[in-house]
C-alpha positions as CSV (number, residue, x, y, z in Angstrom):
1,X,0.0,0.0,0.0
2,X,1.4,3.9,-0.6
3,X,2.4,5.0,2.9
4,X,3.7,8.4,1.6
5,X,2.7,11.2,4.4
6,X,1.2,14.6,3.1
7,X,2.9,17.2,5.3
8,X,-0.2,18.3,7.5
9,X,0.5,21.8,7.3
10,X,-0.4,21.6,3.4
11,X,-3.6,21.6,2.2
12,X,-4.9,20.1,-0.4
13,X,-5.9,22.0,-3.9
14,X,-9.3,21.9,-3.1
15,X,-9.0,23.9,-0.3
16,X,-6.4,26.5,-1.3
17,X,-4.8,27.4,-4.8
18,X,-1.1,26.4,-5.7
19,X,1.5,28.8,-4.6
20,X,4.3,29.3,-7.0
21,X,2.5,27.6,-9.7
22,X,4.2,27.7,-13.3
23,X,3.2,30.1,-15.9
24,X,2.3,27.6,-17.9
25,X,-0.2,25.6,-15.9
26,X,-3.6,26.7,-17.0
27,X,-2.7,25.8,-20.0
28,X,-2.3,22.2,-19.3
29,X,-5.1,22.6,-16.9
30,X,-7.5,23.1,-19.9
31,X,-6.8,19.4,-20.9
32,X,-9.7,17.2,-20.8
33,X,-10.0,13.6,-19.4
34,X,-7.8,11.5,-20.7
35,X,-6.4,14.1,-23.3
36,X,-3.0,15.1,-22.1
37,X,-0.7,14.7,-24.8
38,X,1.6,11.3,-23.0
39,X,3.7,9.7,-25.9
40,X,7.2,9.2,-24.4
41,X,7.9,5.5,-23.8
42,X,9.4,4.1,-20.7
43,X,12.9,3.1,-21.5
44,X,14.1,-0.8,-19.6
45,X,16.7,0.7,-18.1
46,X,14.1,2.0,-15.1
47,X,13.2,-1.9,-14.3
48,X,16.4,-2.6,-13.9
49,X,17.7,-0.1,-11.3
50,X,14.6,0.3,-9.6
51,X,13.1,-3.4,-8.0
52,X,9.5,-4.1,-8.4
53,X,7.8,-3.5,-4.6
54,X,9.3,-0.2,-4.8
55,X,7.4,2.9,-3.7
56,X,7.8,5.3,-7.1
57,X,6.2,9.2,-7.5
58,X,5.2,10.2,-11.1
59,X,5.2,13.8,-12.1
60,X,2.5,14.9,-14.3
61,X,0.7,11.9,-14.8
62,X,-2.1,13.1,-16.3
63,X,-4.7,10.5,-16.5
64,X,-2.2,7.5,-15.6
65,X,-1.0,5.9,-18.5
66,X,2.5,5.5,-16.7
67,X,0.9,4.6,-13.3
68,X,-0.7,2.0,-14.6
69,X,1.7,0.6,-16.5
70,X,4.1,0.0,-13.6
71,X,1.5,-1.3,-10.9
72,X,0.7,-3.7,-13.6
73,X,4.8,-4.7,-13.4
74,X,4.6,-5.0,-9.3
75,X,5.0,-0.9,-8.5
76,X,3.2,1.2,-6.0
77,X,2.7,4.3,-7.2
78,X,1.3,7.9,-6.2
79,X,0.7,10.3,-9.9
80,X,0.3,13.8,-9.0
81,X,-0.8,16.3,-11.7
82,X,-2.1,19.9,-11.6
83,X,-5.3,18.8,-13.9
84,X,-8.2,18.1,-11.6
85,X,-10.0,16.7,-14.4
86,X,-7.1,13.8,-14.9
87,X,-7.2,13.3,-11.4
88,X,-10.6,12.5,-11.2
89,X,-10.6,10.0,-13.8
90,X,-6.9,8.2,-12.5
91,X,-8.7,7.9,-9.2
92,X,-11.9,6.0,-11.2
93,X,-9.4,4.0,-13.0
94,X,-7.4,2.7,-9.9
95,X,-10.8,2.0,-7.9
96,X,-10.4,-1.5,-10.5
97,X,-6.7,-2.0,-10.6
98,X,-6.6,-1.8,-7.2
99,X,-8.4,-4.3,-6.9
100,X,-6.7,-6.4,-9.4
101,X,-2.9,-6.1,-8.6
102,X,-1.4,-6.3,-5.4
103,X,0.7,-3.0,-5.9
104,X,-1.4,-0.2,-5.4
105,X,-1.3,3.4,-6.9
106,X,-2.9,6.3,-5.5
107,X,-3.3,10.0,-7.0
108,X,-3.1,13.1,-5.9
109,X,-3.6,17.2,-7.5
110,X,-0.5,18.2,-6.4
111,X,1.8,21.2,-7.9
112,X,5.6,20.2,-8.5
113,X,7.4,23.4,-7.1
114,X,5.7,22.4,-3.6
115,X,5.3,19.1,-3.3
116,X,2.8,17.6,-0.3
117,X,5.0,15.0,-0.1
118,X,7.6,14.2,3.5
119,X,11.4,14.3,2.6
120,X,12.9,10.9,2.2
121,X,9.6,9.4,1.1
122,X,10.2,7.4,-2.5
123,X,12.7,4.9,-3.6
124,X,12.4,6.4,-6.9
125,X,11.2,10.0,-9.2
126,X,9.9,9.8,-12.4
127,X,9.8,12.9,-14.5
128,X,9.0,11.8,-18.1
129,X,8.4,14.7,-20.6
130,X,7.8,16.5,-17.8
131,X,10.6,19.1,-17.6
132,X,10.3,19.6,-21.0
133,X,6.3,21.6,-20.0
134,X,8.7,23.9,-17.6
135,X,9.4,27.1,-19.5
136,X,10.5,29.1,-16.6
137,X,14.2,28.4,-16.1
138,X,13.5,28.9,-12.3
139,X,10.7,25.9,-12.1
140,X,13.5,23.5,-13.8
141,X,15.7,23.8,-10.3
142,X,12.7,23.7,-8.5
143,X,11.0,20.8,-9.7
144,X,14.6,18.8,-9.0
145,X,14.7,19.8,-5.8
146,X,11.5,18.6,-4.8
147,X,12.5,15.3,-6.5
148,X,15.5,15.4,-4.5
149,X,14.1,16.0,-1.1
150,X,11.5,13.3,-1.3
151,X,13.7,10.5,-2.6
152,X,15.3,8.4,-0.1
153,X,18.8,8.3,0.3
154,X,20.0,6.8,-2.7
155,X,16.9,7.3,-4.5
156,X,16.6,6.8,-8.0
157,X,15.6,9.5,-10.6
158,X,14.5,8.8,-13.4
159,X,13.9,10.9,-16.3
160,X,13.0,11.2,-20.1
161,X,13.1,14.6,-21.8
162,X,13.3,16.0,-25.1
163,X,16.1,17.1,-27.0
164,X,16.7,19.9,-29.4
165,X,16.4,18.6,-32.4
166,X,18.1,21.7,-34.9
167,X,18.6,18.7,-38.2
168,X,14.6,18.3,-38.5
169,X,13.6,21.1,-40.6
170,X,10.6,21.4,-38.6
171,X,12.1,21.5,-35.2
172,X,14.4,24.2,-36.5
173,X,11.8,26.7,-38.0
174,X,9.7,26.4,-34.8
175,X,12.9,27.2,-32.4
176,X,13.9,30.8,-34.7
177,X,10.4,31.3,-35.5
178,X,9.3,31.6,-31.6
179,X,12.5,32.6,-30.5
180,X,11.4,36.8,-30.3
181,X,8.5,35.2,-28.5
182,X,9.6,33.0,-26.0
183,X,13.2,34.4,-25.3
184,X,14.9,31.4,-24.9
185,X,16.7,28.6,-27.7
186,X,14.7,25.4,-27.6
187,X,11.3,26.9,-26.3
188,X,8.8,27.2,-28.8
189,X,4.7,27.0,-29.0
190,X,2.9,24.1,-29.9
191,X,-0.5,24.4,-31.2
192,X,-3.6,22.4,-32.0
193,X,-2.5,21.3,-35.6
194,X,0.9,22.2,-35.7
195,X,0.8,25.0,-37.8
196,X,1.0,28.8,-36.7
197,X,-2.5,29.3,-37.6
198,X,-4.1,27.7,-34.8
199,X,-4.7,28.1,-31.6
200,X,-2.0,28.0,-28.7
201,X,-1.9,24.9,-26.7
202,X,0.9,24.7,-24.8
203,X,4.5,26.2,-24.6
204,X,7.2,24.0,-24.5
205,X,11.4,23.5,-23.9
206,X,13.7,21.0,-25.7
207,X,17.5,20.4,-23.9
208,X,20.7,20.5,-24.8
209,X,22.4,17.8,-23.2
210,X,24.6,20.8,-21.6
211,X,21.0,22.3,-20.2
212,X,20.4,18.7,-18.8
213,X,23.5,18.1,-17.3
214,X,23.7,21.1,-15.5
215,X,20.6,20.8,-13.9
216,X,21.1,17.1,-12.9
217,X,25.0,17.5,-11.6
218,X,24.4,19.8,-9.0
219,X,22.0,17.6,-7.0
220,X,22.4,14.1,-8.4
221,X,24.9,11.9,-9.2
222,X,24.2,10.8,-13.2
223,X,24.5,6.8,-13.8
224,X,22.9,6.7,-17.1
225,X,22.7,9.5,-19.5
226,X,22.1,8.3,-23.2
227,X,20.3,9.9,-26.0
228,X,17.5,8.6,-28.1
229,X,14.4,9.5,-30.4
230,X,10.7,10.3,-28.9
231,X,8.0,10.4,-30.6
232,X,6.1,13.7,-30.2
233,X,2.3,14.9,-29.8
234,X,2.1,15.6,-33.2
235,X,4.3,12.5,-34.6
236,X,7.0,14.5,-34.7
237,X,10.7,12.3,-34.3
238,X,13.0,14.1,-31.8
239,X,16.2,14.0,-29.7
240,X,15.5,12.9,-26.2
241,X,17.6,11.8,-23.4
242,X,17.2,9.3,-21.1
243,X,18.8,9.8,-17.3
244,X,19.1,7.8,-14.2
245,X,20.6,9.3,-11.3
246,X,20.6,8.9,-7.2
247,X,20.4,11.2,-4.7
């Protein structure tokens, strides 16, 4: 069973709005159930530094489709996202799975920057395309300080996050094109169709692997760093990076 402890002088969202929520948030709070964009695979090299049994935290995890996937493989699990609506239905989801699988998952609305979570509380941090929603350079230290405090000594983090990706002619156009915009190399705006002439979904940031290191170093010690291809919301191939480090 999760046995994580909620530090009792945090309340929950229902009761009080985030504090030093991202910029970016409403937009992913506009998601509907089950709708959050989630295409990044899970790469092998999690189930074999992190045993089955272990107790695991999943940023942004939307409606579940990670959460799930692990429990089935012998995980517990608490997601936490800032979408209410994706909360609901992970919580309607795990009513059954709980029931089916020994390992049990649990979900919470939770923001990243301030997590409700004790220190030294997992054996292991996922963060899976989830740095890559962080377009405030600030948030991206924040966000790995949280993981670090609430892993246990030792603890594994685990991460997958997109690369910049400058030799894909679309990649390229959307990093100068949104540059004025955005102020930063790598962040760019992702819309409904992926064309300029829609709506504004989201903004995201793609890493160098100089960006990722020097967020990582500082506060982890880096076992695995290797680089592969994800597959984006819109089909799009791109760099990514797979890292496992312990606290």
């Amino acid at each position: 069973m999760n046995n994580c402890v909620i530090h009792p002088e945090k309340r929950s969202f229902s009761e009080c709005p985030f504090t030093g929520i991202m910029e970016s948030a409403m937009a992913w709070k506009k998601f509907a159930e089950g709708q959050t964009p989630s295409t990044v695979k899970l790469d092998d090299v999690l189930y074999e530094v992190v045993p089955k049994g272990s107790q695991v935290l999943d940023f942004g995890c939307a409606w579940g489709r990670l959460v799930f996937e692990l429990q089935e493989k012998g995980y517990n699990i608490i997601g936490f996202d800032i979408n209410d609506k994706e909360i609901d239905i992970a919580r309607k989801f795990s009513n059954e799975s709980n029931k089916k699988y020994s390992a049990q998952v649990s979900f919470d609305v939770a923001d990243a920057l301030n997590l409700p979570y004790d220190n030294n509380s997992f054996d292991a941090c996922i963060i899976q395309a989830f740095m890559t929603t962080l377009i405030n350079p600030e948030h991206r230290w924040k966000v790995l300080d949280e993981a670090k405090r609430v892993l246990k000594d030792k603890g594994v983090l685990y991460m997958g996050e997109f690369g910049q990706t400058w030799e894909n002619p679309k990649y390229k156009e959307r990093y100068e094109k949104y540059f004025p915009i955005t102020k930063e190399r790598g962040t760019f705006i992702v819309t409904k169709d992926g064309t300029p002439n829609t709506p504004e979904l989201y903004r995201v940031h793609h890493y160098t692997e100089k960006e990722m290191r020097e967020l990582i170093e500082p506060r982890f010690n880096i076992d695995v760093f290797k680089k592969t291809i994800f597959t984006s919301y819109h089909g799009n191939k791109a760099n990514g990076f797979i890292i496992v480090a312990r606290k």
